[in-house]
VOPAGU-2260 file (C-alpha; in pm, 1 decimal, decimal comma):
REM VOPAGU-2260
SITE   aa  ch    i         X         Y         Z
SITE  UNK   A    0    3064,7   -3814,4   -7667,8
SITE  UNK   A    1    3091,5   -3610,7   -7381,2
SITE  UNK   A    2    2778,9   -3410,8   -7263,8
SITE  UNK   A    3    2972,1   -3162,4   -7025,9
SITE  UNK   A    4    3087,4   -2931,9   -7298,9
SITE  UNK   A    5    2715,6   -2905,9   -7353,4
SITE  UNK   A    6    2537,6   -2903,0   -7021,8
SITE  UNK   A    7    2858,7   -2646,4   -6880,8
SITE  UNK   A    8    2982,1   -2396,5   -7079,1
SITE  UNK   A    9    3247,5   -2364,4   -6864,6
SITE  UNK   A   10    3411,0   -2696,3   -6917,0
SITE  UNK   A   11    3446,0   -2620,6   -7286,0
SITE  UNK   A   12    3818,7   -2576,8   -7411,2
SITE  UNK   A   13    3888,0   -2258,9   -7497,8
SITE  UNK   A   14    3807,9   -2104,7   -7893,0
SITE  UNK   A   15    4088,0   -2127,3   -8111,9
SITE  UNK   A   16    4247,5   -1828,1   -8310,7
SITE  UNK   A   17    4131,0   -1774,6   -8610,8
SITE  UNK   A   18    4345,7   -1822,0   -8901,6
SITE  UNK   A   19    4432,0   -1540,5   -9125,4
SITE  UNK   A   20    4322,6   -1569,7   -9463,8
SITE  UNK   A   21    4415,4   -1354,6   -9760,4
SITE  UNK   A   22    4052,3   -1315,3   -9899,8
SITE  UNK   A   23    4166,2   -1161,9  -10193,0
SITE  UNK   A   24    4335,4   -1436,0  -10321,0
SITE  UNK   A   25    4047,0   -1652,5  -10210,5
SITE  UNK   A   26    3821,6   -1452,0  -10415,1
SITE  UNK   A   27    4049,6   -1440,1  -10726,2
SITE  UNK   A   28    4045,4   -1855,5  -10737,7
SITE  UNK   A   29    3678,7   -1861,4  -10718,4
SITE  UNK   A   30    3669,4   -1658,7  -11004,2
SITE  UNK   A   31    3943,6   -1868,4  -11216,3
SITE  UNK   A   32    3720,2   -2150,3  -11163,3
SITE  UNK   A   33    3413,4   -1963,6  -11256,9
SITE  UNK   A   34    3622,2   -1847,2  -11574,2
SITE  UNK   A   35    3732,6   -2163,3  -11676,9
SITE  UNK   A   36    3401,3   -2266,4  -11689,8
SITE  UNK   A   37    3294,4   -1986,3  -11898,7
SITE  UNK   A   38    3562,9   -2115,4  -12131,2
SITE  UNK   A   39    3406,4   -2455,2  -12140,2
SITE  UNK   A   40    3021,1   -2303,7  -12175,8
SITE  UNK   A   41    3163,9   -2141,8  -12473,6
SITE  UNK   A   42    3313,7   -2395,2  -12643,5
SITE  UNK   A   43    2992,6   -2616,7  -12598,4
SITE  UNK   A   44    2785,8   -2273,4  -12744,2
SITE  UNK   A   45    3033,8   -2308,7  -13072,5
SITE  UNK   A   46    2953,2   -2623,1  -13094,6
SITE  UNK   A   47    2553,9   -2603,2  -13064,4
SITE  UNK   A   48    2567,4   -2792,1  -12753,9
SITE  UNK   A   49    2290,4   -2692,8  -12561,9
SITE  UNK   A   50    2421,8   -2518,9  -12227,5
SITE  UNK   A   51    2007,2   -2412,8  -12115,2
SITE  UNK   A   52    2121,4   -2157,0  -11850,0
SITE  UNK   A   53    2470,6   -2194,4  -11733,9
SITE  UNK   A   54    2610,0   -1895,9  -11925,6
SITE  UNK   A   55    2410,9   -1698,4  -11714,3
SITE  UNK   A   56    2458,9   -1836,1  -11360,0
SITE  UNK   A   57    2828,8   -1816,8  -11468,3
SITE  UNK   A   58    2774,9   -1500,1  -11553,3
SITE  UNK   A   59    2599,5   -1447,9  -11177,0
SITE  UNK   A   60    2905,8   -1618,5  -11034,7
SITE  UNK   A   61    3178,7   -1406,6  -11176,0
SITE  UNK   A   62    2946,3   -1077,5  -11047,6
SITE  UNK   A   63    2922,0   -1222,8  -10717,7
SITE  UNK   A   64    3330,4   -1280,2  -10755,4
SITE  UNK   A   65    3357,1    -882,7  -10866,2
SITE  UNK   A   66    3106,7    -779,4  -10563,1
SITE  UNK   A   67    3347,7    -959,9  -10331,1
SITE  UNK   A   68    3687,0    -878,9  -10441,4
SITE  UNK   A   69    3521,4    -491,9  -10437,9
SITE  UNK   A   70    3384,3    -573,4  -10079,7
SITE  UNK   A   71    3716,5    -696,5   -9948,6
SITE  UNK   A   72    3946,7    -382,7  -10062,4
SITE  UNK   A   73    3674,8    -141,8   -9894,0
SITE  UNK   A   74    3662,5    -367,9   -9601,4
SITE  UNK   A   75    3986,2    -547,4   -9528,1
SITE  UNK   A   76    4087,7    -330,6   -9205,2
SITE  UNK   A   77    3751,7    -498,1   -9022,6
SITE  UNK   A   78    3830,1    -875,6   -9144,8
SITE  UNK   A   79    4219,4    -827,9   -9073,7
SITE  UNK   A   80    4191,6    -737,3   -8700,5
SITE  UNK   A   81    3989,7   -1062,0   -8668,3
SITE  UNK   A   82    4294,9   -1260,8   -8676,9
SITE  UNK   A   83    4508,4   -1082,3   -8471,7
């Protein structure tokens, strides 16, 4: 390991661009996921399985996927510019 980078800041190599990411689609996947799980809490509800709470922090997680997906259409000019 070299301790230059570290002692000089001036011999680091320079930051890379970063990449740019369709959030919304990001989003949307986290929320399948968070879906199909729903799916599966469900089925183990019908059959008395005993979840304790996982239908509600599934619940939490599909808000949280709402919250974002309504964060990224009001604020997709600021994150866009990032990668340019």
């Amino acid at each position: 390991m070299k301790l230059a980078p570290i002692i000089n800041p001036d011999a680091r190599r320079p930051m890379p661009k970063p990449i740019r990411v369709n959030l919304q689609r990001v989003f949307l996947a986290g929320m399948v996921m968070w879906l199909i799980a729903l799916v599966v809490c469900l089925v183990l509800m019908a059959l008395t399985i005993p979840t304790g709470r996982a239908f509600w922090v599934i619940l939490a997680g599909l808000g949280v996927g709402v919250a974002l997906l309504v964060w990224e259409r009001l604020d997709r000019r600021n994150y866009s510019q990032l990668g340019k």
